[in-house]
C-alpha positions as CSV (number, residue, x, y, z in Angstrom):
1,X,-47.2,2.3,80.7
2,X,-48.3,-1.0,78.6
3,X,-47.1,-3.5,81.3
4,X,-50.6,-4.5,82.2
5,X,-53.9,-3.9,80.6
6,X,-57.7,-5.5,81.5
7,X,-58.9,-8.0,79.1
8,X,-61.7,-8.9,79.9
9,X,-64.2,-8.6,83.2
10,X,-67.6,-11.1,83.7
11,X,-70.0,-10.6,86.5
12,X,-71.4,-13.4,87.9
13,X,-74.3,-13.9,90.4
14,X,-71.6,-15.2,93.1
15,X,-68.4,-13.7,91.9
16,X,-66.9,-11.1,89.8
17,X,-64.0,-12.5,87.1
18,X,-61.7,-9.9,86.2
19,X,-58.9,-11.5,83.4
20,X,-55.7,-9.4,82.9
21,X,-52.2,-9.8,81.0
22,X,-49.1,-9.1,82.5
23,X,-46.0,-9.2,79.8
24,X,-43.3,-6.6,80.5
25,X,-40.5,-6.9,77.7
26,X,-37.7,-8.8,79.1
27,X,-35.0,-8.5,79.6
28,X,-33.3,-4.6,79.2
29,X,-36.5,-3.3,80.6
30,X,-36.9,-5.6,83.6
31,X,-34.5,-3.5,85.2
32,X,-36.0,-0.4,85.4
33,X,-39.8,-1.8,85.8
34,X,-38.3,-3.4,89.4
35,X,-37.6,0.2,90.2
36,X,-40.9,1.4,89.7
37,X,-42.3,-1.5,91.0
38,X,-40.2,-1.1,94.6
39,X,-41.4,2.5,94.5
40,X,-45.0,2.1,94.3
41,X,-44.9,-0.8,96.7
42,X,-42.0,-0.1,99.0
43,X,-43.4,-0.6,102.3
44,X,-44.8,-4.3,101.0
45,X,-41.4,-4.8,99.9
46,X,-39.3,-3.6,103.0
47,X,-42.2,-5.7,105.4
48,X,-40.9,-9.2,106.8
49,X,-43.5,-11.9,105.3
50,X,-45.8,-13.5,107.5
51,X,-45.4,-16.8,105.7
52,X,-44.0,-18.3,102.6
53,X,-41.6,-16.7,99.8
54,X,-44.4,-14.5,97.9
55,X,-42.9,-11.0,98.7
56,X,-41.8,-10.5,95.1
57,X,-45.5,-11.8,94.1
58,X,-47.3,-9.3,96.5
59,X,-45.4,-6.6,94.9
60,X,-46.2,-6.4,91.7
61,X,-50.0,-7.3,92.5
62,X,-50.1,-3.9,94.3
63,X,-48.4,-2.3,91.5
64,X,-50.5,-3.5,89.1
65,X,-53.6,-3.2,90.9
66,X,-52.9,0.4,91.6
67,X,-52.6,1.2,87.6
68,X,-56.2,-0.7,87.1
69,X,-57.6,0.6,89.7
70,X,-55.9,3.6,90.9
71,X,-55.1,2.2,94.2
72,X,-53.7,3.5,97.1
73,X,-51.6,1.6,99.9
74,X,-53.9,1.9,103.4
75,X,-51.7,-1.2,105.0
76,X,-49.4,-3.8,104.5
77,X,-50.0,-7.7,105.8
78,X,-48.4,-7.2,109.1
79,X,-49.9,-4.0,109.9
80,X,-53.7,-5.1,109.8
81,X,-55.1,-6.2,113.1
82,X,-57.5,-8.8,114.0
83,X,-59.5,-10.3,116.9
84,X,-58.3,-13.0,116.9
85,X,-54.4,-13.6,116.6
86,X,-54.0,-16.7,114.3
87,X,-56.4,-15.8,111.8
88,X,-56.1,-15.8,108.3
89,X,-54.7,-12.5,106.9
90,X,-54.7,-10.8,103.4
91,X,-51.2,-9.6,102.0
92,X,-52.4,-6.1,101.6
93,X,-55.0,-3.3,102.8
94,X,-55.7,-0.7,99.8
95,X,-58.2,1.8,98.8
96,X,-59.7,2.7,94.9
97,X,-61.8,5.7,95.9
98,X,-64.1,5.9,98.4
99,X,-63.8,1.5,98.8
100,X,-61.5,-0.4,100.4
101,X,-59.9,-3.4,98.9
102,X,-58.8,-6.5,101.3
103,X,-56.4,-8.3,98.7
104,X,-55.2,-11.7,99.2
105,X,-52.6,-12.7,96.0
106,X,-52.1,-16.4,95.6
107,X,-50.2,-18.4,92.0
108,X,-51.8,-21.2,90.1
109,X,-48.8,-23.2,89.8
110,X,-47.3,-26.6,90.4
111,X,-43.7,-27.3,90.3
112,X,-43.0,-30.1,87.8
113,X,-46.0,-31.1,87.1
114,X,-49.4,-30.0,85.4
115,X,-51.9,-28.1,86.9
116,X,-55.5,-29.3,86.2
117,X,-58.8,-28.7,87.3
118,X,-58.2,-30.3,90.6
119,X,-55.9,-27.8,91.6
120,X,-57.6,-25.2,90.2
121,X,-61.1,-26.4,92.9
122,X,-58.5,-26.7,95.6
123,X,-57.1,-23.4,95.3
124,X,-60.0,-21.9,94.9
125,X,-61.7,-23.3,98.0
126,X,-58.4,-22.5,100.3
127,X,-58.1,-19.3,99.1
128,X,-61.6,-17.8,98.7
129,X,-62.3,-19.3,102.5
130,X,-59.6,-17.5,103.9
131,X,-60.3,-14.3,102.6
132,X,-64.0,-15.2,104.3
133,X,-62.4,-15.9,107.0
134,X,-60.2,-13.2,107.5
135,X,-63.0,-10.4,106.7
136,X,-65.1,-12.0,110.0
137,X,-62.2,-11.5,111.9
138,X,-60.7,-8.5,111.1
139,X,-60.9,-5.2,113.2
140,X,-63.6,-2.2,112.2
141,X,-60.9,-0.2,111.8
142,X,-58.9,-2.1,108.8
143,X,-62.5,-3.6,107.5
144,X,-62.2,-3.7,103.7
145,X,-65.6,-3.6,101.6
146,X,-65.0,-5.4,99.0
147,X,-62.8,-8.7,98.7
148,X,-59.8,-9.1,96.3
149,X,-58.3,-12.4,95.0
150,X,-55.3,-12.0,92.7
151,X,-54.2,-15.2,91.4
152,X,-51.1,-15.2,88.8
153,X,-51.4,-17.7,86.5
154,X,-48.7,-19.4,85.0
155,X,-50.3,-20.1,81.7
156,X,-53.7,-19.0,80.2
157,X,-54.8,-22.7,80.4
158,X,-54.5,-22.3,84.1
159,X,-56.4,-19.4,83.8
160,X,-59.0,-20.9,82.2
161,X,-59.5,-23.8,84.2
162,X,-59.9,-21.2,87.2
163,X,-62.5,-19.2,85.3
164,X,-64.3,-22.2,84.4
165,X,-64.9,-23.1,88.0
166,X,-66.0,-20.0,89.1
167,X,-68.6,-19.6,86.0
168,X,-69.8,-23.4,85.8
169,X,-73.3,-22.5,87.7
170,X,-73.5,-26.1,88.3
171,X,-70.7,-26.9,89.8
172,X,-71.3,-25.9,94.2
173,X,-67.7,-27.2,94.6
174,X,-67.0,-23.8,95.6
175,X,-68.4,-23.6,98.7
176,X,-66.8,-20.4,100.2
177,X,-68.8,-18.2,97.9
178,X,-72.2,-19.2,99.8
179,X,-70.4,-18.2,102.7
180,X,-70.1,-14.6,101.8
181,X,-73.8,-14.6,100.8
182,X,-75.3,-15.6,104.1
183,X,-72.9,-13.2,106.0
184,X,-74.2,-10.5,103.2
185,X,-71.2,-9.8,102.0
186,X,-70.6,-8.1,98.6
187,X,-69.4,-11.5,96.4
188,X,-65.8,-10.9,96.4
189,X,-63.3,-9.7,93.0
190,X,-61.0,-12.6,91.7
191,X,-58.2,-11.4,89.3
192,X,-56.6,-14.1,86.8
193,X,-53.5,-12.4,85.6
194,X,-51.4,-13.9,83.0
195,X,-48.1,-13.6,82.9
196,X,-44.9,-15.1,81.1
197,X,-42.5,-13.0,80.8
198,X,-41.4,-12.6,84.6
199,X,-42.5,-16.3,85.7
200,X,-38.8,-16.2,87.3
201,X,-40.0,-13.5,89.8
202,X,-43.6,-14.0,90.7
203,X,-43.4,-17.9,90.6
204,X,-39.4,-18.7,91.8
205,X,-39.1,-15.3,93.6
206,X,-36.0,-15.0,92.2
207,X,-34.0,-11.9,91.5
208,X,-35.4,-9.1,88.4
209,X,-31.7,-9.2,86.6
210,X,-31.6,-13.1,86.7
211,X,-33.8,-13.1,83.5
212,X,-33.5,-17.2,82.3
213,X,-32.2,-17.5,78.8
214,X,-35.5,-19.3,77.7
215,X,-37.4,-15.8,78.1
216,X,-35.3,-13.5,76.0
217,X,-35.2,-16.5,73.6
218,X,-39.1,-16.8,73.2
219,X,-39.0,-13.2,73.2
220,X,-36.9,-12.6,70.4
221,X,-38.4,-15.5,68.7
222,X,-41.7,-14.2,68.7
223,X,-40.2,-10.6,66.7
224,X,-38.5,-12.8,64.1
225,X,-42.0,-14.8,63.2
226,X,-43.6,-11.3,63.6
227,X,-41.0,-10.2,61.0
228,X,-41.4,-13.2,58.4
229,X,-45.0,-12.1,58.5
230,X,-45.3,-9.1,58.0
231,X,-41.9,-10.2,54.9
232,X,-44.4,-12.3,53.7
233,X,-47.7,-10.1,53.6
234,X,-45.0,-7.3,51.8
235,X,-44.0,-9.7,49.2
236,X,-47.3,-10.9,48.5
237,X,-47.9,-7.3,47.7
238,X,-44.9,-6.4,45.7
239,X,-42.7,-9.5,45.2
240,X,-40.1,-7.7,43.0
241,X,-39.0,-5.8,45.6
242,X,-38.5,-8.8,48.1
243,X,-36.8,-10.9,45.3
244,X,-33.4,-12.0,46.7
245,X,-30.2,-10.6,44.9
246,X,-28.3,-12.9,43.0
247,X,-25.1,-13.7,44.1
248,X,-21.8,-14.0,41.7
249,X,-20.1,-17.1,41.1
250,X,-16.9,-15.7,42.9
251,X,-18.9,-15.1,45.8
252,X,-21.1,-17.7,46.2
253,X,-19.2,-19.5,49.0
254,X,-20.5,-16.8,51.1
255,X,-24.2,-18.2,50.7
């Protein structure tokens, strides 16, 4: 019920920001999150992908987007139609009342390396013109109102060199959003989710149950400094009660 919560949401002129964090505890409870997650989204799930390994990705945006927002699954990537066969398609068709919700879901990520503000322009532009691109060409009868971008972020310093594009009012490097303007077009929703805990899934669209060792390690790390702190803020308080035993001589091997 705590897997995902808004953080924070800034309305631009061009572009509404919308920041969320995504950290289910790892890794007994993986297991049964995949479940729900499967369930809400099964026909994404059970849908060949129309390109690239993002299924896992696409399925946990839905999930998440429909405890935000309340959503509803109208149709998957394959099922919407457009005029013209090759063009650029969104992963998912949904509806949060009485709007619809064309959502394309993309990661801010780079393999080995660091991702900077260059990528963060690049993905931008490729991404917010496609989903431009793909509301001109869609059918009337799987036209969405309002435009989704859902980008996972690997860290929140990728997050933050997303946001700063998008809220830098002098920087027109992203061009797409003029686009969307001039075809008066409601500027579209972009969605910078943080996670950390499930980097293996949405980033290496691996397998729930193959949790790496390093994320049940910074996991439990971060309860034991949570514990010395809260050892320390009781001991400050009432040191006599945190004052260590003593320890006979016989037994002090044991130490």
């Amino acid at each position: 019920r705590a897997a995902c919560h808004l953080a924070s949401a800034t309305r631009l002129k061009d572009v509404l920001v919308c920041s969320t964090v995504f950290t289910p505890r790892p890794p007994r409870q993986l297991t049964k999150l995949e479940k729900v997650m499967r369930a809400s989204a099964a026909p994404i799930v059970d849908e060949p992908n129309a390109g690239g390994s993002s299924d896992q990705s696409e399925m946990v945006s839905f999930a998440m987007v429909k405890v935000l927002f309340d959503a509803r699954l109208l149709a998957t990537e394959m099922a919407v139609t457009y005029d013209w066969a090759n063009s650029k398609k969104i992963d998912y068709l949904c509806a949060a009342g009485d709007t619809r919700l064309g959502v394309s879901v993309t990661r801010a990520y780079r393999h080995q390396a660091t991702f900077d503000e260059v990528d963060a322009l690049h993905l931008l532009v490729k991404k917010l013109h496609g989903l431009w691109k793909a509301r001109t060409l869609v059918c009337d009868r799987h036209a969405w109102d309002l435009g989704v971008l859902h980008i996972w972020c690997h860290s929140a310093t990728a997050a933050d060199l997303i946001a700063k594009q998008l809220q830098d009012r002098r920087n027109r490097a992203v061009w797409p959003l003029r686009l969307f303007d001039l075809a008066n077009m409601p500027p579209p929703l972009v969605i910078l989710t943080v996670t950390s805990s499930i980097d293996h899934v949405i980033f290496h669209n691996a397998q729930w149950r193959d949790v790496p060792r390093d994320v049940g390690r910074r996991f439990v790390d971060a309860r034991r400094r949570a514990a010395r702190t809260r050892q320390a803020q009781y001991a400050a308080l009432a040191p006599h009660r945190w004052a260590p035993p003593a320890v006979p001589a016989r037994l002090a091997y044991f130490r």
